[in-house]
C-alpha positions in Angstrom: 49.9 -30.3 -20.5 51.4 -27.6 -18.1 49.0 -27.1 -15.2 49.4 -23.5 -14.0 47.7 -21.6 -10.7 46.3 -17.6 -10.8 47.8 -15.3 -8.5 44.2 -14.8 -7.5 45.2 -17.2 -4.3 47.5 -14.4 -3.1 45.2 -11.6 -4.2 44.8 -9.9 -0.9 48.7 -9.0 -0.8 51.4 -8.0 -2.7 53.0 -10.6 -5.2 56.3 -11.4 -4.0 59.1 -13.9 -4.8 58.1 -16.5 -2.3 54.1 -16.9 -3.5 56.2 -18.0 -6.8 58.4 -20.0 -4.9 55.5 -21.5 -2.9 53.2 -22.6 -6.5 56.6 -24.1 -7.5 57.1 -25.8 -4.5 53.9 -27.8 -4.9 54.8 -29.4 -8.6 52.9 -26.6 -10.9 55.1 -25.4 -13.9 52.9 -22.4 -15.0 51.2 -19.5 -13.3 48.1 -17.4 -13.9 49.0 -13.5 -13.7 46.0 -11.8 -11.8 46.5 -7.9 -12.9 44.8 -6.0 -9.6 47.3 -3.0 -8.7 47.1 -3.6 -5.0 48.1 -7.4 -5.7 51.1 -6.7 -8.8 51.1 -3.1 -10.0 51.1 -3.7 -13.6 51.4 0.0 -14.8 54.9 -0.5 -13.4 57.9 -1.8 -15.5 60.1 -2.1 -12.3 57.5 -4.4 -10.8 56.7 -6.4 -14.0 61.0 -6.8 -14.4 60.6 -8.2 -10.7 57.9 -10.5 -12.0 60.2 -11.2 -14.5 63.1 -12.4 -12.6 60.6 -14.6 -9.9 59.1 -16.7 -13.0 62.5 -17.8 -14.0 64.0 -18.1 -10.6 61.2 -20.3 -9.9 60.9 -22.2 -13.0 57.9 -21.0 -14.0 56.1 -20.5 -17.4 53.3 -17.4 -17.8 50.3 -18.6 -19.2 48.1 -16.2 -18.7 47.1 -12.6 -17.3 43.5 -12.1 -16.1 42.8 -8.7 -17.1 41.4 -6.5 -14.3 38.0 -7.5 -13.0 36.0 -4.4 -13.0 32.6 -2.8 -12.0 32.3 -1.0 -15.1 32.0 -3.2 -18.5 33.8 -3.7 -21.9 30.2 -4.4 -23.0 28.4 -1.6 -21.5 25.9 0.4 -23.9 27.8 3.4 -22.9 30.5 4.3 -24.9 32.4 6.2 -22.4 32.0 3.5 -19.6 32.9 0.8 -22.5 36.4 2.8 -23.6 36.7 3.1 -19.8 37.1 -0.5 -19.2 39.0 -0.9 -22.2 41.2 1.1 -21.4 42.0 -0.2 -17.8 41.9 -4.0 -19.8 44.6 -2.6 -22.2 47.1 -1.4 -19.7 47.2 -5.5 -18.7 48.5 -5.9 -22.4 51.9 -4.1 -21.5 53.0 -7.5 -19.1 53.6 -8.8 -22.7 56.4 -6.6 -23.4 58.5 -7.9 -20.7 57.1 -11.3 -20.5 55.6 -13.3 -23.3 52.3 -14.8 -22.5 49.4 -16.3 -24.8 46.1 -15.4 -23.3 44.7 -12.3 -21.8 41.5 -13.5 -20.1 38.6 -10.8 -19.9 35.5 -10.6 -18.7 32.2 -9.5 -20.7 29.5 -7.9 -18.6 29.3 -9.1 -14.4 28.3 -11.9 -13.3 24.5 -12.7 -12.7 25.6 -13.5 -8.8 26.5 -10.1 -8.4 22.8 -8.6 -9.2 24.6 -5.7 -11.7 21.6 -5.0 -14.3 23.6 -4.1 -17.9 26.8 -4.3 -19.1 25.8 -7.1 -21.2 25.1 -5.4 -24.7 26.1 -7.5 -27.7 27.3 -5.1 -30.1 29.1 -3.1 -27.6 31.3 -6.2 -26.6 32.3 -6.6 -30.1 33.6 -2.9 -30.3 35.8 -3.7 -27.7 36.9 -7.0 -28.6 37.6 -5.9 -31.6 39.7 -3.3 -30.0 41.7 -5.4 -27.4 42.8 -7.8 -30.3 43.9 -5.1 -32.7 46.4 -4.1 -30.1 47.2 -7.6 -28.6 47.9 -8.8 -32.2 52.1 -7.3 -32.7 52.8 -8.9 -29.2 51.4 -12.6 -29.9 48.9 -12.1 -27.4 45.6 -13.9 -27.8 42.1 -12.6 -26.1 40.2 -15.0 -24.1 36.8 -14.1 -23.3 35.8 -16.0 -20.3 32.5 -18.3 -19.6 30.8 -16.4 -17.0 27.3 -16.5 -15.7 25.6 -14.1 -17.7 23.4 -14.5 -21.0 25.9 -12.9 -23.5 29.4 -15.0 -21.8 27.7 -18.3 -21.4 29.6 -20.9 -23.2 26.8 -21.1 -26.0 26.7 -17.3 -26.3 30.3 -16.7 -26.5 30.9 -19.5 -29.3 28.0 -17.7 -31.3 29.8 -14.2 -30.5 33.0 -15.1 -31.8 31.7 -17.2 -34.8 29.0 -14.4 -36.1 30.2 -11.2 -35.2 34.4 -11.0 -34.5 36.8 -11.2 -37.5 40.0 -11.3 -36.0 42.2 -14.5 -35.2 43.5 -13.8 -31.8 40.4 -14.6 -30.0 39.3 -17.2 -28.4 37.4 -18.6 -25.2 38.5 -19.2 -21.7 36.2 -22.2 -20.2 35.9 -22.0 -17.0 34.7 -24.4 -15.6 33.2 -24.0 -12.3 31.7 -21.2 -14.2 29.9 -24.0 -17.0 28.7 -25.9 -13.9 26.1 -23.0 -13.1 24.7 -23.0 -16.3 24.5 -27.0 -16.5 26.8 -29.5 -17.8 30.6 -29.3 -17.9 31.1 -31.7 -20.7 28.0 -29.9 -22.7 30.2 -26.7 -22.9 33.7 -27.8 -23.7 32.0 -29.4 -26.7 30.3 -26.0 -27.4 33.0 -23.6 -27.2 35.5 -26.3 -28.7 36.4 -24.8 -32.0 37.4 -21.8 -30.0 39.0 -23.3 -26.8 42.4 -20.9 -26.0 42.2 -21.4 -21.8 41.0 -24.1 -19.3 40.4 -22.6 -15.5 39.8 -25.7 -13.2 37.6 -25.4 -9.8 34.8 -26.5 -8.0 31.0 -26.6 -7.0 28.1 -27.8 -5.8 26.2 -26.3 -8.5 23.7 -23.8 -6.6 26.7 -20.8 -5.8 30.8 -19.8 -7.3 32.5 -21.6 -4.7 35.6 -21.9 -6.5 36.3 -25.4 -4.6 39.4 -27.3 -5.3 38.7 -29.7 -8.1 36.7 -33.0 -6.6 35.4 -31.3 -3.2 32.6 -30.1 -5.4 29.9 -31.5 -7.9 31.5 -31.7 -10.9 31.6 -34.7 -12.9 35.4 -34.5 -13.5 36.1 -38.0 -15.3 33.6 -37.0 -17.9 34.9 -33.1 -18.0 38.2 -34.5 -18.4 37.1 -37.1 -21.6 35.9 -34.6 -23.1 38.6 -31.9 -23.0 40.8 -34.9 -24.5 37.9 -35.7 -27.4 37.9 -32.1 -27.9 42.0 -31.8 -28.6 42.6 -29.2 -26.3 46.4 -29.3 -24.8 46.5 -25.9 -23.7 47.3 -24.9 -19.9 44.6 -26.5 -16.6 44.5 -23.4 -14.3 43.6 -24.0 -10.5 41.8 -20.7 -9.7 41.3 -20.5 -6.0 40.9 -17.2 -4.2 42.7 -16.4 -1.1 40.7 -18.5 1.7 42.6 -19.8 4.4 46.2 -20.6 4.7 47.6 -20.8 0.8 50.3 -23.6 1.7 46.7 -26.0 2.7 45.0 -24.8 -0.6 48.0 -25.3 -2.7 48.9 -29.1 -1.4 44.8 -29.8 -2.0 45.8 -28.1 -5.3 48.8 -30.6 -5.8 46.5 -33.8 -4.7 43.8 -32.6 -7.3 46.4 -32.4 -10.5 47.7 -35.9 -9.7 44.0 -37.0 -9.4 43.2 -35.4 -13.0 47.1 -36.3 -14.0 45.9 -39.8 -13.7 42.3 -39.6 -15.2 43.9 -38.3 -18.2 46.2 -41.4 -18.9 43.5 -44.1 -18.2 
């Protein structure tokens, strides 16, 4: 199992060699790419070529690009804020000529934290999913439609999406989750969405707000998470997604003591 951090730690700054350097330092083989423009300008092949070069100087695999997080929705009832989003999400896809990757992670409609009314209409997220994998399909590229707290991307909700109303096989879901914690039980959703299970994202809470706590300094019951995602199969990549909080040498070594913590759950 390669376990794999998101960019999203150094989100507030440029991506540069060293950040690699740094995940690599602290025992992780894969890395999360976190397309924002002001953190890796993904519309630029130089930069992506850079990217290119860091992964391998580093030793480190791509696993995954989040697609922009946006205020406008890929599942809007608005056609021309829907094909807006889609296209911003599609411009992530273009990582995938330079580097190969599996999953590109997208959102569905906001977040319920965020108070946004809308963006959450069912048919309108099926346009553009349908969409986004008719052009990730020639590059191997597989969508993941992330758990996220809102009724149409909870884990329940996505697994009837994907089963009922999207036709294509480069789909799946990304479970994250911190995410499934808000909406109840951890091990309740991996068996939910696992028929469909393409991404793992691995953080923390204490069940009331997103923290995105390292794994274990939260209220997660990770010995039973962790069963399960064995019962279920899954052997895909365990990404630590951590925002940028505090020195990222501190969150990356309570990153490191986590993964041998779940390292060793997962051979008892």
């Amino acid at each position: 199992m390669i376990f794999a951090v998101s960019t999203c730690l150094y989100r507030q700054r440029r991506l540069l060699r060293d950040h690699l350097a740094e995940i690599a330092a602290h025992g992780f083989t894969g890395v999360e790419l976190f397309a924002d423009r002001l953190h890796v300008d993904y519309h630029n092949a130089a930069v992506i070529a850079d990217v290119q070069q860091w992964l391998a100087g580093a030793q480190l695999e791509l696993v995954s690009v989040h697609a922009p997080v946006m205020e406008i929705s890929l599942a809007s009832a608005d056609a021309p804020e829907r094909e807006a989003a889609g296209a911003q999400t599609e411009r992530a896809r273009h990582v995938a000529r330079r580097i190969p990757f599996r999953n590109r992670i997208i959102h569905i409609g906001p977040p319920r934290t965020e108070g946004v009314k809308g963006g959450t209409n069912r048919d309108a997220a099926r346009r553009s999913i349908d969409a986004l994998t008719k052009a990730a399909e020639p590059l191997g590229v597989r969508i993941a439609i992330e758990v996220i707290p809102n009724d149409l991307s909870r884990a329940a909700s996505l697994a009837e999406l994907i089963d009922e109303d999207i036709e294509a096989a480069n789909v799946g879901i990304c479970l994250d989750l911190g995410h499934a914690r808000l909406e109840g039980d951890v091990a309740d959703a991996i068996e939910l969405v696992s028929g469909h299970l393409a991404a793992i994202d691995v953080h923390d809470n204490r069940g009331r707000a997103d923290d995105h706590l390292v794994p274990f300094e939260g209220a997660i019951d990770w010995p039973s998470a962790l069963t399960t995602v064995q019962k279920v199969g899954y052997d895909g990549a365990l990404t630590f997604e951590r925002p940028a909080r505090g020195a990222t040498k501190d969150t990356l070594a309570r990153a490191r003591d986590a993964r041998r913590r779940i390292e060793a759950l997962m051979k008892d």
